[in-house]
N, C-alpha and C positions, 0 to 999 in steps of 0.2 A: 947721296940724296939725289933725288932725280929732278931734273930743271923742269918746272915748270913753265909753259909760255899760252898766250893768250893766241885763238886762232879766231879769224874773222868768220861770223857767221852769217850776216847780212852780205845782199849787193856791196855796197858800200856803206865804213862805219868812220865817222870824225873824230877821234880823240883828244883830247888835252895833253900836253907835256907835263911832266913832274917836276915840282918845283923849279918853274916857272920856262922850261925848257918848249920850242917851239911844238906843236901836234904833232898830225898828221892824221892819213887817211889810211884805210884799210880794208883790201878786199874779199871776198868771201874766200875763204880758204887759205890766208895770209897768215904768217905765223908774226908776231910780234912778243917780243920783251915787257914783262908783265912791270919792270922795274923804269921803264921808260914814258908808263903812263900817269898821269896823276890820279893817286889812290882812290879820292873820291868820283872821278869820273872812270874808274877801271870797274868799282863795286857798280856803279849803277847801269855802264854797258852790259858786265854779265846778270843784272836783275835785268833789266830789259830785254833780255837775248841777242843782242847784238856781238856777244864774244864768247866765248867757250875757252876752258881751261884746259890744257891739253898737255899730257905730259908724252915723250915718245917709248915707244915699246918695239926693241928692234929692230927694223927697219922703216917703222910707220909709227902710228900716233893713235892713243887711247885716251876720252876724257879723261880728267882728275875728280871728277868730282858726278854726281848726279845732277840734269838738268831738265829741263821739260820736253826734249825731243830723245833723252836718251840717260844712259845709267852709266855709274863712274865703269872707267874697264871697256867700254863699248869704243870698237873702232872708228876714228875721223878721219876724213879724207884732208887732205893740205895741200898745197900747192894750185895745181891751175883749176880755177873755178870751176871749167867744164865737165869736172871728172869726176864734179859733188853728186853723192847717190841721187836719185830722186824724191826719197822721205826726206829729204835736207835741202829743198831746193825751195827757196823762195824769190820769187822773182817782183817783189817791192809794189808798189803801186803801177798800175797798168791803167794807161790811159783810154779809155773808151768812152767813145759818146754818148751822154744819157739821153741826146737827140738827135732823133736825123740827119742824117749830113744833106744841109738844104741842098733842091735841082738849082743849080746856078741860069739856067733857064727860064724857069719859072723865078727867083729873084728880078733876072732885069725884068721881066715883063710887070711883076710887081709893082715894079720902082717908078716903070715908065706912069702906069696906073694911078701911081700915089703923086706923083710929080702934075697928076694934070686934077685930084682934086683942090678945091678951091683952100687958100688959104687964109682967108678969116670964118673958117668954121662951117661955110653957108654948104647947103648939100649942093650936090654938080649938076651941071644944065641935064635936062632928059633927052639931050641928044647923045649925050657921052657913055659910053657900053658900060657892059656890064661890070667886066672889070673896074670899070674909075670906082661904079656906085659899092662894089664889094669893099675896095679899100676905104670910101668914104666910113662905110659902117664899124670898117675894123679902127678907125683913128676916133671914133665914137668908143669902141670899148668891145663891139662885136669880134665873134669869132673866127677867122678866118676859114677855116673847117669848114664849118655852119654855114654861112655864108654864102662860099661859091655854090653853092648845093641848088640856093635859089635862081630861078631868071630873074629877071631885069625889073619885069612890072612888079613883082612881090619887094624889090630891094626898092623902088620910088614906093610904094604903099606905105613899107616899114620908116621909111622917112618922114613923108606926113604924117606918117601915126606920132614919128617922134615933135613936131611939130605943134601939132593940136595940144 
């Protein structure tokens, strides 16, 4: 009968020990002992796709079974991750910005801006630029965006408007 063993299909996958034996981790292309996991967290890595059933075929390895990337008999790669085809490469969550990578520049000037509006609320002397009266609006609720867009005399206008 041909051994079957479990091969890593994720980056990285956490296992369970089998009755009550420590886990372990398991990298993508990682052949593990399907008797060395616990049964119920073995069935729910391979629903998840996090392991594939793998039996070897000569020199290499052929699933056991049919799965969602592939059909029993279809050749897997093992061993060093690097060498996973590219229909089999999932590279996990990738971190990117859903916003701007703020100008640290424009921060401190920001800050300096917000540090010289008043703080019990009162709008800032109309000697004070444009920047203080922008941040004033933004600690009000306005939009920063929006905002810089105006001069100085529409940003005191919009003030006493809020005022009145």
């Amino acid at each position: 009968m041909t051994e079957k063993l479990l091969r890593g299909k994720a980056p990285l996958t956490l296992w369970q020990g089998a009755n009550g034996a420590p886990g372990g981790h398991l990298y993508r292309g990682g052949l593990l002992d399907p008797e060395t996991v616990d049964a119920d967290d073995r069935k729910r890595l391979i629903d998840e796709g996090f392991l594939d059933v793998v039996v070897r075929k000569g020199e290499s390895f052929v699933l056991a079974e049919d799965t969602d990337t592939g059909d029993k008999g279809d050749p897997v790669t093992v061993g060093d991750a690097g060498l996973v085809p590219e229909s089999e490469t999932d590279n996990g969550t990738v971190n990117t910005p859903t916003e701007p990578v703020a100008d640290p520049e424009l921060e401190t000037r920001r800050a300096a801006a917000r540090a010289k509006v008043p703080a019990d609320g009162s709008a800032p002397k109309s000697s004070n630029g444009q920047d203080v009266w922008v941040e004033y609006h933004v600690s009000k609720g306005g939009n920063y965006d929006d905002l810089v867009k105006q001069d100085k005399a529409e940003l005191i206008k919009l003030a006493q408007s809020r005022q009145a």
